[in-house]
N, CA and C atoms of all chains as a GROMACS GRO file, in nm:
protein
  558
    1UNK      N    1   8.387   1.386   8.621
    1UNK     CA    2   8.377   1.518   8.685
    1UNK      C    3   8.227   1.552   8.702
    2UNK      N    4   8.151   1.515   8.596
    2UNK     CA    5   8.024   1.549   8.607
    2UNK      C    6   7.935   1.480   8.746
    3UNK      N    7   7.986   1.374   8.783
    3UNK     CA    8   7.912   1.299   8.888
    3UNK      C    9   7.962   1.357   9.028
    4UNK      N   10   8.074   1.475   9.047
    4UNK     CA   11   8.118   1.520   9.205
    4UNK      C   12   8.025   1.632   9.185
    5UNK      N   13   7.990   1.707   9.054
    5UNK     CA   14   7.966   1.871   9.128
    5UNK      C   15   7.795   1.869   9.139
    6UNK      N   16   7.749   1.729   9.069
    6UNK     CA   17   7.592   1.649   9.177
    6UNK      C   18   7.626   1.672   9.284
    7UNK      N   19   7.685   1.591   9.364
    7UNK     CA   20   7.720   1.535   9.512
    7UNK      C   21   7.738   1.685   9.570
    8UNK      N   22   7.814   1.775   9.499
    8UNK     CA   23   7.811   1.929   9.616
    8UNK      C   24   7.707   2.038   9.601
    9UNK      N   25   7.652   2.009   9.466
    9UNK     CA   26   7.473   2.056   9.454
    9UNK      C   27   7.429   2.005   9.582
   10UNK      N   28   7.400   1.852   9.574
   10UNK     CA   29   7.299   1.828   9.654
   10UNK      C   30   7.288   1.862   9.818
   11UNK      N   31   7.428   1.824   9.836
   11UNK     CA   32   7.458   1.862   9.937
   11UNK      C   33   7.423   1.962  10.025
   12UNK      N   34   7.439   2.067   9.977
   12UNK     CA   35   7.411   2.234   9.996
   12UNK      C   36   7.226   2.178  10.061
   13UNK      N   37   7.191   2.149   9.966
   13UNK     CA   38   7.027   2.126  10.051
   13UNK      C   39   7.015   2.038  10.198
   14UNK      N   40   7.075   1.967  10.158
   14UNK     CA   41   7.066   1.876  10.311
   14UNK      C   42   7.151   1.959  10.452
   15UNK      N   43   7.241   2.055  10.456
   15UNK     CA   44   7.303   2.129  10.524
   15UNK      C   45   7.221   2.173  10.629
   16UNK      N   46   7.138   2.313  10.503
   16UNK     CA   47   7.075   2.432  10.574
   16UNK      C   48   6.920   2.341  10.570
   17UNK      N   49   6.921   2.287  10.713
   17UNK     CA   50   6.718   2.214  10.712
   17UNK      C   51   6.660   2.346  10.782
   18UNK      N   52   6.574   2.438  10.683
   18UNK     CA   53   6.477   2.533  10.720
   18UNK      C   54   6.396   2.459  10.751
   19UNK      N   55   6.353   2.323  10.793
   19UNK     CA   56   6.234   2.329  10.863
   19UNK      C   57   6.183   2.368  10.986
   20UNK      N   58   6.033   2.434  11.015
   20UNK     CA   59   6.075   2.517  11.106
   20UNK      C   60   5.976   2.476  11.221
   21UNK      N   61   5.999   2.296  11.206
   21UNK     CA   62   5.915   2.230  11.322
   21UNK      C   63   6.050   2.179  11.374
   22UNK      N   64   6.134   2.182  11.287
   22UNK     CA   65   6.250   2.080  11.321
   22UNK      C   66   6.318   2.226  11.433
   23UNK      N   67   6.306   2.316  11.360
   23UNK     CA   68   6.422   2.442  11.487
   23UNK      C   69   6.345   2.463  11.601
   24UNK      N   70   6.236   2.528  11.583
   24UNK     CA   71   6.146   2.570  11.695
   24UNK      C   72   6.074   2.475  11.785
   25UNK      N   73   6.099   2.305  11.747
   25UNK     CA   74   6.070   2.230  11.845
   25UNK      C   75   5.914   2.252  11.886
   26UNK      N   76   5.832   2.289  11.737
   26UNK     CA   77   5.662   2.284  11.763
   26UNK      C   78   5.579   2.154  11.792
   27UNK      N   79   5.554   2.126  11.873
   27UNK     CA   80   5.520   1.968  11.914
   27UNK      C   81   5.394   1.958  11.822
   28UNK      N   82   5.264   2.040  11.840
   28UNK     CA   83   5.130   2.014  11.792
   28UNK      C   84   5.093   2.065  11.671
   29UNK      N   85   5.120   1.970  11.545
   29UNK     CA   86   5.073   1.977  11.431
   29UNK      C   87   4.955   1.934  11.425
   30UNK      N   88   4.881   1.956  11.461
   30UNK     CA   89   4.714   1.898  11.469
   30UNK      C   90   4.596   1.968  11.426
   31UNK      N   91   4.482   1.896  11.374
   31UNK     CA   92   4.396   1.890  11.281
   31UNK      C   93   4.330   2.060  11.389
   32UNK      N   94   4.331   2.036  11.453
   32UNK     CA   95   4.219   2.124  11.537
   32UNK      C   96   4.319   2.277  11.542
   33UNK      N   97   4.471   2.294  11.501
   33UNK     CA   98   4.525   2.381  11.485
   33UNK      C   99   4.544   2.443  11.376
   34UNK      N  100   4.402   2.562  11.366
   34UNK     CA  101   4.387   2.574  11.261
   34UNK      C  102   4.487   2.731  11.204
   35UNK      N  103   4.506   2.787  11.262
   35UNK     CA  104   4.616   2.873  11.308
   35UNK      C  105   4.776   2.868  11.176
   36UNK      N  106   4.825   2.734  11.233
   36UNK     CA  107   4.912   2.688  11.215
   36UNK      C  108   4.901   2.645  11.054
   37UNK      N  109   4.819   2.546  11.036
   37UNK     CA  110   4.770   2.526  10.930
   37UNK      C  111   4.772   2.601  10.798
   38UNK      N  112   4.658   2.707  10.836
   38UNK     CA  113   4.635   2.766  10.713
   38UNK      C  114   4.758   2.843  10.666
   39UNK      N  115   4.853   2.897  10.713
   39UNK     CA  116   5.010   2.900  10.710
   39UNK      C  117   5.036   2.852  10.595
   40UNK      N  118   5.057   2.705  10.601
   40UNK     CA  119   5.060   2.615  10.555
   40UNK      C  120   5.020   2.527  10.408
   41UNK      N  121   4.909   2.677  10.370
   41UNK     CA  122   4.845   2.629  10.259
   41UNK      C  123   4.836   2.703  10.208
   42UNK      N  124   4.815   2.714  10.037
   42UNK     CA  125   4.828   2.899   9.934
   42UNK      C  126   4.702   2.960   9.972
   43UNK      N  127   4.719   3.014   9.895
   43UNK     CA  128   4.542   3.179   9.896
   43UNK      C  129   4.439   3.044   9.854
   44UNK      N  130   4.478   2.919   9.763
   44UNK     CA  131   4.361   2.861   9.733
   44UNK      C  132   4.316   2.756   9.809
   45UNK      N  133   4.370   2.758   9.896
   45UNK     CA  134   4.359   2.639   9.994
   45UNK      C  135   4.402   2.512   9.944
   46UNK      N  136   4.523   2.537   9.920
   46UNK     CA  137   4.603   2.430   9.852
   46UNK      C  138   4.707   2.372   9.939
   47UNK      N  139   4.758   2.222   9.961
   47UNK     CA  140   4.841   2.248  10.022
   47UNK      C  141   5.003   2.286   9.971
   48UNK      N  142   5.078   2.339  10.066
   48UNK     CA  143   5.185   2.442   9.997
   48UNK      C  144   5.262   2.333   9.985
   49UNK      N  145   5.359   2.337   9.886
   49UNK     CA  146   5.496   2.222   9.838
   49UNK      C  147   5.637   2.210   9.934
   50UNK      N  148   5.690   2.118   9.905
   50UNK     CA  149   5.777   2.196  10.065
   50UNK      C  150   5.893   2.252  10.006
   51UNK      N  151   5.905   2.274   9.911
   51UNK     CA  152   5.982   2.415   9.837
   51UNK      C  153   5.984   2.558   9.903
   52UNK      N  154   5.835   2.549   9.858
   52UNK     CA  155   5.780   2.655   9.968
   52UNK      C  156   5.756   2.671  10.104
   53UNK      N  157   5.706   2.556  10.193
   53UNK     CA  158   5.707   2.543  10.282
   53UNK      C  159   5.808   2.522  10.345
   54UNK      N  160   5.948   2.511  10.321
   54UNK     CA  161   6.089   2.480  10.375
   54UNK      C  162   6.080   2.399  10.454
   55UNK      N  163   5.966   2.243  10.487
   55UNK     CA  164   5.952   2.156  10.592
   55UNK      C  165   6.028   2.071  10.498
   56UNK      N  166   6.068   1.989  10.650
   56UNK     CA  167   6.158   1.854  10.583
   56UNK      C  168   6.053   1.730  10.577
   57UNK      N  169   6.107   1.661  10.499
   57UNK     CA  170   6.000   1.518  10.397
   57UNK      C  171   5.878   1.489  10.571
   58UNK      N  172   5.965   1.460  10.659
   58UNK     CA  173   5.888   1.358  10.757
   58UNK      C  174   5.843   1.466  10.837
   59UNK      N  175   5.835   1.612  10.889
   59UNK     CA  176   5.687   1.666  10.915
   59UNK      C  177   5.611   1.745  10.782
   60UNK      N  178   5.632   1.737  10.697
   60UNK     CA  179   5.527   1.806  10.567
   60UNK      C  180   5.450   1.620  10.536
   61UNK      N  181   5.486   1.541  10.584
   61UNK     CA  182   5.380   1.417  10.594
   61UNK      C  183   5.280   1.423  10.708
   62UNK      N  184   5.324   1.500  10.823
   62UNK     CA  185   5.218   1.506  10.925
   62UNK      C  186   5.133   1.586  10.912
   63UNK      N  187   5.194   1.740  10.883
   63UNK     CA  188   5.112   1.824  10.793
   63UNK      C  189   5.026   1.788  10.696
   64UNK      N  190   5.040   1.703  10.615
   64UNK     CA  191   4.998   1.668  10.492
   64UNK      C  192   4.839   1.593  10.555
   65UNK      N  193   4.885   1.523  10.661
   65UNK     CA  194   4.781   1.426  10.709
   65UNK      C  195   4.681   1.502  10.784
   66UNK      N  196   4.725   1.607  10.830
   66UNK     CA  197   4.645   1.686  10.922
   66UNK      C  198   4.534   1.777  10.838
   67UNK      N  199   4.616   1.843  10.785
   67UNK     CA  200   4.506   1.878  10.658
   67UNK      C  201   4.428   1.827  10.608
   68UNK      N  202   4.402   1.742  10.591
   68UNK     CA  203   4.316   1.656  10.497
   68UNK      C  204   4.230   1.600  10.642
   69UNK      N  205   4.238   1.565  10.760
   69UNK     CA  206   4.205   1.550  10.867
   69UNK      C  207   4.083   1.693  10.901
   70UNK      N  208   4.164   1.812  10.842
   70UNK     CA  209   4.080   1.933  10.866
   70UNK      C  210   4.008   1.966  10.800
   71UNK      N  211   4.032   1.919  10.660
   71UNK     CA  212   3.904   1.898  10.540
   71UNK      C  213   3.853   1.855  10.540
   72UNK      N  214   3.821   1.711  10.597
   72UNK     CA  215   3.741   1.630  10.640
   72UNK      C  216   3.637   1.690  10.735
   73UNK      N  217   3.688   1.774  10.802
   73UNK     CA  218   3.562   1.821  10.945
   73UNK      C  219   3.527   1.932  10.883
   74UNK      N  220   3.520   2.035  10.750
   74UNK     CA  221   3.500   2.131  10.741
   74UNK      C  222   3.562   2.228  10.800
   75UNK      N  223   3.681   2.249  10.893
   75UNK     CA  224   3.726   2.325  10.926
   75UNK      C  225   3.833   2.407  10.837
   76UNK      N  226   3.845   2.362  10.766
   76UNK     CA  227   3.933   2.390  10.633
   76UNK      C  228   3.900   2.390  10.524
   77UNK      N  229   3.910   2.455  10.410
   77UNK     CA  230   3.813   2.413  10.266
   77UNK      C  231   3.905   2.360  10.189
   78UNK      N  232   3.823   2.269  10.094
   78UNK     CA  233   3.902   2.200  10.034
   78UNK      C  234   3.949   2.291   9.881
   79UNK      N  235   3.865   2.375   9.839
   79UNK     CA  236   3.907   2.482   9.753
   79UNK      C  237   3.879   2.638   9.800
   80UNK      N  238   3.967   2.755   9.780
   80UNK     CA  239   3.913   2.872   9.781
   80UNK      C  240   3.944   2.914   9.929
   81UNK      N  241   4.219  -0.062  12.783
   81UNK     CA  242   4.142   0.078  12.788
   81UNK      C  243   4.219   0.200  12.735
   82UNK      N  244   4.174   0.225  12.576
   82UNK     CA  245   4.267   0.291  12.510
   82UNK      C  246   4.182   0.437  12.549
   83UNK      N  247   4.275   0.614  12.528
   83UNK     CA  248   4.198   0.683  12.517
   83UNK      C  249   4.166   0.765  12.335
   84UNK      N  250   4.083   0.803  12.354
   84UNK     CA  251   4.036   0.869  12.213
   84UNK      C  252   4.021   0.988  12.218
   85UNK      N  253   3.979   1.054  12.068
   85UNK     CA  254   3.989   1.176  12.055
   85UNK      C  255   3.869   1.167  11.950
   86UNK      N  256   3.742   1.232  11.979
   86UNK     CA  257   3.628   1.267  11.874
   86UNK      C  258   3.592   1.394  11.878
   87UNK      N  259   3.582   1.425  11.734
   87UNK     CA  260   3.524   1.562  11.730
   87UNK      C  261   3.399   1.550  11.616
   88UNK      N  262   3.292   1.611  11.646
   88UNK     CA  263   3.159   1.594  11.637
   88UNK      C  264   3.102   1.681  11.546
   89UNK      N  265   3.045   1.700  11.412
   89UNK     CA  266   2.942   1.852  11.412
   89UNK      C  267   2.856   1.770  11.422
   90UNK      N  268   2.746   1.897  11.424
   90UNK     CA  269   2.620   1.840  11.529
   90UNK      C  270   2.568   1.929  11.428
   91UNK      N  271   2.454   1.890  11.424
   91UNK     CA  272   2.303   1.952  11.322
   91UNK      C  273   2.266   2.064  11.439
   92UNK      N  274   2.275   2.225  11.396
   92UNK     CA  275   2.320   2.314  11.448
   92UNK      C  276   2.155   2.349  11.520
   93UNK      N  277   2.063   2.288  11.453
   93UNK     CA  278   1.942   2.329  11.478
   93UNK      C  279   1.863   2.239  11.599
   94UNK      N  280   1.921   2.129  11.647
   94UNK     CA  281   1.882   2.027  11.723
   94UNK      C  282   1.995   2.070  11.846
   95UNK      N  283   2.104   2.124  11.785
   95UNK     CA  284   2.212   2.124  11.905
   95UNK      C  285   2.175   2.263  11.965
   96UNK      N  286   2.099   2.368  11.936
   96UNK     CA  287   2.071   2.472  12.040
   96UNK      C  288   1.932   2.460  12.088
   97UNK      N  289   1.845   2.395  12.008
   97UNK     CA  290   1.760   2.354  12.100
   97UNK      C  291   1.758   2.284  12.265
   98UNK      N  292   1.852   2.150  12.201
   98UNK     CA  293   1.851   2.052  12.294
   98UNK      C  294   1.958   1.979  12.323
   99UNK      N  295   2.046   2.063  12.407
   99UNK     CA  296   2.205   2.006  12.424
   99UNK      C  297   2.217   1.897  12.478
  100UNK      N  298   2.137   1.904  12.608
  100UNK     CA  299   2.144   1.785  12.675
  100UNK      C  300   2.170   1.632  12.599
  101UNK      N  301   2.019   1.662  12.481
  101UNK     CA  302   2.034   1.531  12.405
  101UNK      C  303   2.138   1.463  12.333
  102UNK      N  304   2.196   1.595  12.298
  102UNK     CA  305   2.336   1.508  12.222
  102UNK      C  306   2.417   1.452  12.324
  103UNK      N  307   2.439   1.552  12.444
  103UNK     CA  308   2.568   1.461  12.541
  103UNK      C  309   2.503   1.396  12.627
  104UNK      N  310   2.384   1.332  12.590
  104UNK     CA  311   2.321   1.211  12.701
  104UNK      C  312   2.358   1.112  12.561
  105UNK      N  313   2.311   1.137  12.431
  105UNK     CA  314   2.325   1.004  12.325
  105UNK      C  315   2.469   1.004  12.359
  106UNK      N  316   2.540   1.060  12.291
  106UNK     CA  317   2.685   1.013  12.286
  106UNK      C  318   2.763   0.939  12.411
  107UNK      N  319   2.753   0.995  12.495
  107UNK     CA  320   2.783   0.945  12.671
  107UNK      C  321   2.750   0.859  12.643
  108UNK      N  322   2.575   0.782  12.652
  108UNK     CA  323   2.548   0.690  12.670
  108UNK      C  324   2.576   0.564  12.561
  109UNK      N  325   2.636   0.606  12.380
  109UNK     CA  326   2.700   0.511  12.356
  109UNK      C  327   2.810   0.447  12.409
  110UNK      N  328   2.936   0.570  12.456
  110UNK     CA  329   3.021   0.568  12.505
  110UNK      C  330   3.008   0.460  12.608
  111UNK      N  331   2.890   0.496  12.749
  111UNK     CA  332   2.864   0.378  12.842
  111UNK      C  333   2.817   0.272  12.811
  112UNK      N  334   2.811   0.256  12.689
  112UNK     CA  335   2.703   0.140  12.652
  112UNK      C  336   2.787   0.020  12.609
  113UNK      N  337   2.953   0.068  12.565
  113UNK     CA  338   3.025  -0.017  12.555
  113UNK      C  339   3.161   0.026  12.627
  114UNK      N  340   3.104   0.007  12.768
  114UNK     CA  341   3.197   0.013  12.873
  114UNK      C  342   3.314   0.121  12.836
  115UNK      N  343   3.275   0.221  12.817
  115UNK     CA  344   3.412   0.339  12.824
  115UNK      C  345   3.359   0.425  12.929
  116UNK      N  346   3.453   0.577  12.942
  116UNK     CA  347   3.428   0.617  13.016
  116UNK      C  348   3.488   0.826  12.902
  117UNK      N  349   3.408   0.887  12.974
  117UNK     CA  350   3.373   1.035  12.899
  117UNK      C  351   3.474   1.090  12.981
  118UNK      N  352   3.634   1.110  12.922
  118UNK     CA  353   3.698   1.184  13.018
  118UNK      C  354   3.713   1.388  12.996
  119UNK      N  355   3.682   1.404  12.857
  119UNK     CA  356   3.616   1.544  12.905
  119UNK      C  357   3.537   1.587  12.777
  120UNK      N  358   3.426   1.688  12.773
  120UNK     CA  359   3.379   1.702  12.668
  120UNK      C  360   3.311   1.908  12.634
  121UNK      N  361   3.400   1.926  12.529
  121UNK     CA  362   3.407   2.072  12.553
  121UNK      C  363   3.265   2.103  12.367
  122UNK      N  364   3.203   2.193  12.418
  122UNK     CA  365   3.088   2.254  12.297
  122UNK      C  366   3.226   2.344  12.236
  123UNK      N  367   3.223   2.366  12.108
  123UNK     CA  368   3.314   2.454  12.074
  123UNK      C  369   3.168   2.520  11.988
  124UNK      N  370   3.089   2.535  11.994
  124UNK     CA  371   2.990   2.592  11.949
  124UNK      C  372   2.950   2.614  11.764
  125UNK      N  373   2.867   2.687  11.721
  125UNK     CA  374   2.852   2.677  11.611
  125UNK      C  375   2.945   2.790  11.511
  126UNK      N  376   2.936   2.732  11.386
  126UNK     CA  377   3.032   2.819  11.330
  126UNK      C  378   2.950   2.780  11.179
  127UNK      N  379   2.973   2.844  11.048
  127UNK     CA  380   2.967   2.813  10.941
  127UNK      C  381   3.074   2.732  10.841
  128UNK      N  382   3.015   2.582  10.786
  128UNK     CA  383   3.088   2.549  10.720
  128UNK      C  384   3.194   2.564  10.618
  129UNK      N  385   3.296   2.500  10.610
  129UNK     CA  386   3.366   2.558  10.472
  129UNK      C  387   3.329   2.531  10.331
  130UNK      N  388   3.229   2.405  10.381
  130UNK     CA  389   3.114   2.370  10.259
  130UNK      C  390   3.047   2.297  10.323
  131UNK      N  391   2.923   2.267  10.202
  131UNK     CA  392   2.844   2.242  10.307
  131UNK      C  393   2.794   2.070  10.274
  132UNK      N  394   2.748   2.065  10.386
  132UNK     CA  395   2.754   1.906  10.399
  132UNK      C  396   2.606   1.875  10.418
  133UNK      N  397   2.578   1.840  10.268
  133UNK     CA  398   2.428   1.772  10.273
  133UNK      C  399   2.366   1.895  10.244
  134UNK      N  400   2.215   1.933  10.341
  134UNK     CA  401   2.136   2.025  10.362
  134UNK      C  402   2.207   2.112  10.461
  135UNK      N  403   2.314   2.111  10.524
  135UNK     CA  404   2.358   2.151  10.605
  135UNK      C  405   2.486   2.270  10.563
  136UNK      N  406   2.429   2.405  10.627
  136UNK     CA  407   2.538   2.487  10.585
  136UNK      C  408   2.604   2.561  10.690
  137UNK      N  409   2.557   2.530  10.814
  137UNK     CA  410   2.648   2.530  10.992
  137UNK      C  411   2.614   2.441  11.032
  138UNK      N  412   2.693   2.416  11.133
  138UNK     CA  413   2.714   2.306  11.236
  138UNK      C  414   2.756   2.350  11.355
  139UNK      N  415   2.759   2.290  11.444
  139UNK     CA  416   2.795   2.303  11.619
  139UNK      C  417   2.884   2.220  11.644
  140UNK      N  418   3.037   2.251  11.653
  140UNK     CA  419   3.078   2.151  11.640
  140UNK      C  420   3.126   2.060  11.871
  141UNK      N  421   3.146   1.961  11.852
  141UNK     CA  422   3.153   1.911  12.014
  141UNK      C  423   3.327   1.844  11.976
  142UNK      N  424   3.381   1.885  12.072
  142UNK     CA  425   3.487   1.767  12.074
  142UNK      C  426   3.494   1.680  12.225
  143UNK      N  427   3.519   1.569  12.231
  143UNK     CA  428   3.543   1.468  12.328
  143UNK      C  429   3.634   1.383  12.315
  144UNK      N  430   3.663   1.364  12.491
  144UNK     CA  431   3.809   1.248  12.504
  144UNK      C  432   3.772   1.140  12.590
  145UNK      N  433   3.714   1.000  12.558
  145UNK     CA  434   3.665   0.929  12.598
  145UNK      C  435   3.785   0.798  12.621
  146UNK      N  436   3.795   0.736  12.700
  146UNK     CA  437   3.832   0.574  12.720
  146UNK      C  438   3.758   0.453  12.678
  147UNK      N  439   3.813   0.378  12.599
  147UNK     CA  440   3.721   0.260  12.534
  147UNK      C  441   3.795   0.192  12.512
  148UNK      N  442   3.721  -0.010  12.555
  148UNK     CA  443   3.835  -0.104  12.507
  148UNK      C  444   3.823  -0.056  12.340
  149UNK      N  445   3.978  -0.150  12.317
  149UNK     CA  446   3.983  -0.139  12.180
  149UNK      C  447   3.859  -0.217  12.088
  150UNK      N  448   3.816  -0.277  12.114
  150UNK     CA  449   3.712  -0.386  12.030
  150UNK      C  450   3.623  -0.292  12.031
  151UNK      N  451   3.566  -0.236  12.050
  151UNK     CA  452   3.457  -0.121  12.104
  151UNK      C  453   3.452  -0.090  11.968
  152UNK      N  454   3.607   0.036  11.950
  152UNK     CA  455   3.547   0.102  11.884
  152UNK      C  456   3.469   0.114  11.732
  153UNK      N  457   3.480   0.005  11.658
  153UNK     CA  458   3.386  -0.020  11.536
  153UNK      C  459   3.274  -0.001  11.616
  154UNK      N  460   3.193  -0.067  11.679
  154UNK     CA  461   3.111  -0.054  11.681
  154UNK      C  462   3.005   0.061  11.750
  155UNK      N  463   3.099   0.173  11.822
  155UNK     CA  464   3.080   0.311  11.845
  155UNK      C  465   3.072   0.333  11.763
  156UNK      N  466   3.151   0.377  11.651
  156UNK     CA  467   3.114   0.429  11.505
  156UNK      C  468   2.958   0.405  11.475
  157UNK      N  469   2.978   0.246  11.431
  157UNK     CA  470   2.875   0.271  11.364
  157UNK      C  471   2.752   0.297  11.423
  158UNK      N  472   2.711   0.289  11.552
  158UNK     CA  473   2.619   0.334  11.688
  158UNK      C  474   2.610   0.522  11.595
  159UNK      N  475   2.769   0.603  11.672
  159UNK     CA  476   2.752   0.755  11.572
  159UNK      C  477   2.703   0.776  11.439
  160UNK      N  478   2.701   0.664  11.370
  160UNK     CA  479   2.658   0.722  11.215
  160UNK      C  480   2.509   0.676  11.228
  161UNK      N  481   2.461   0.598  11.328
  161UNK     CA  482   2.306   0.583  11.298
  161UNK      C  483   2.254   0.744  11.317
  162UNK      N  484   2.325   0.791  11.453
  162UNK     CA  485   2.244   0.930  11.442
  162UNK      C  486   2.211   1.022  11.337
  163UNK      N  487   2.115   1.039  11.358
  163UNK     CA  488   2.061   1.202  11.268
  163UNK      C  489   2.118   1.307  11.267
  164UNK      N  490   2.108   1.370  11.438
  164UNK     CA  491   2.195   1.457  11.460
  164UNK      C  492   2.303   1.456  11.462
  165UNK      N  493   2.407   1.392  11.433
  165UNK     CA  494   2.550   1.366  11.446
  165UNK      C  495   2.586   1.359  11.270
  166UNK      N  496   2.583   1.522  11.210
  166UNK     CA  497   2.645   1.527  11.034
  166UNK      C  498   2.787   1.429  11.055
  167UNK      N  499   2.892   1.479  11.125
  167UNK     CA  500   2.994   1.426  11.116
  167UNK      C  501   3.092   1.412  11.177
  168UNK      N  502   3.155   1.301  11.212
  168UNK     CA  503   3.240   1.290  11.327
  168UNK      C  504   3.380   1.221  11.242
  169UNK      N  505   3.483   1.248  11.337
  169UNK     CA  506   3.616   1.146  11.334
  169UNK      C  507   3.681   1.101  11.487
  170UNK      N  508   3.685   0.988  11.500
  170UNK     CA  509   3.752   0.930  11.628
  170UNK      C  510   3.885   0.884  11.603
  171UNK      N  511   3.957   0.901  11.690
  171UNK     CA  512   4.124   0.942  11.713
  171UNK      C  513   4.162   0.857  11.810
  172UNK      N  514   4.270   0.758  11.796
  172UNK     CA  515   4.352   0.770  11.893
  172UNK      C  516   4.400   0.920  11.965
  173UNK      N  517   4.461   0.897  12.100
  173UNK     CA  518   4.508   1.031  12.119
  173UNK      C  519   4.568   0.960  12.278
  174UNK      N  520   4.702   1.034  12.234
  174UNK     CA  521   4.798   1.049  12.356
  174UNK      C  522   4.814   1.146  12.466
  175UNK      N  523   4.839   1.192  12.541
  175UNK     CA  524   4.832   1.310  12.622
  175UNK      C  525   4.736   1.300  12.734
  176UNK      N  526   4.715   1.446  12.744
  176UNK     CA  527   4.660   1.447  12.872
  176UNK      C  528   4.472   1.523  12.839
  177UNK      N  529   4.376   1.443  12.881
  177UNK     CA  530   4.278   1.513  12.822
  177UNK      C  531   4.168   1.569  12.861
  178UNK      N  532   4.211   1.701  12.857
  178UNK     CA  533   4.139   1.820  12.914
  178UNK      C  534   4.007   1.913  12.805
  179UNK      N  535   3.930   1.984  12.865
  179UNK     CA  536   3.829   2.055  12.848
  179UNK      C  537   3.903   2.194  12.717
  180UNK      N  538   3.900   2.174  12.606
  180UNK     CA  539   3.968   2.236  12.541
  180UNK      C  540   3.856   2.380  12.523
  181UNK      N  541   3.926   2.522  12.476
  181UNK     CA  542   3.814   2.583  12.367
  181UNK      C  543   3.844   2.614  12.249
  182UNK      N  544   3.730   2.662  12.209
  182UNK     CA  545   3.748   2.665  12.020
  182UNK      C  546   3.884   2.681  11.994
  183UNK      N  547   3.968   2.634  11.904
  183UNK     CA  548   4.086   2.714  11.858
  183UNK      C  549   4.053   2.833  11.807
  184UNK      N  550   4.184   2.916  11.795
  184UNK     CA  551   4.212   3.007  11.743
  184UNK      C  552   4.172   3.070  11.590
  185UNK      N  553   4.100   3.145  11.499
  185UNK     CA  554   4.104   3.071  11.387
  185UNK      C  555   3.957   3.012  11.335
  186UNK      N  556   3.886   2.987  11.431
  186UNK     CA  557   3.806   2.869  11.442
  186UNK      C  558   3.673   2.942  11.368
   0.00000   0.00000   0.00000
């Protein structure tokens, strides 16, 4: 019994995908969108978890990349 | 003939002096190993989010150039000889490539 009411836990998450590149069909996750971004990241310039961020695994990786893309140019700080 | 995506800061104190110079160097690496400058927008100066080196603004340039692939190592390292050129990243890039301005934000 213990191994079905896993399977309808988990479930429940994979259902409802709040991600909200996946609904709104946002094409440009990019370094130079800084807009979008900082969204994206806490008060400390951290990047946000996707708990919080409600993105699904494969765009909070593009995100992930972009950021660090924007830290790289100074357009973003890496703390604060 | 792939296209690219570079975005530039520029040593803020050389880049309002003397604009020309930066987009005659860069162009002319660009021509120097057969590419071609398909657009190149000043997004102007702004203050760092830290600072890089002695440097606590920059000017930043972005550009969308065509270059064989073999090229580009050695564009790079052509950009990092410069002085004026704190820091760059070159990109693949898909699309269509136009004269952008600053983002939003920026």
């Amino acid at each position: 019994m213990e191994e079905r009411t896993d399977q309808k836990k988990y479930r429940k998450f994979r259902q409802d995908n709040r991600c909200r590149f996946c609904r709104e069909k946002i094409g440009d996750i990019d370094y130079k969108n800084i807009a979008l971004l900082q969204k994206l990241c806490t008060a400390h310039g951290k990047l946000m978890s996707r708990k919080r961020s409600g993105n699904c695994a494969r765009h909070q990786r593009v995100v992930k990349a972009q950021i660090k893309l924007a830290r790289f140019m100074a357009i973003m700080p890496y703390v604060g | 003939m792939d296209t690219y995506e570079a975005l530039f800061i520029i040593d803020s104190s050389i880049a309002a002096k003397d604009w020309a110079k930066v987009t005659n160097y860069v162009s002319g690496v660009v021509g120097k190993y057969k590419g071609e400058v398909l657009a190149m927008s000043r997004w102007g100066e702004r203050k760092l989010c830290y600072s890089i080196g002695p440097h606590k603004r920059g000017t930043y340039a972005l550009m969308y150039f065509k270059l064989p692939r073999p090229a580009v190592s050695r564009l790079r390292h052509d950009l990092q000889l410069a002085e004026m050129i704190v820091r760059f990243i070159v990109l693949r890039f898909e699309g269509e490539a136009k004269e952008l301005p600053p983002p939003e934000g920026f």
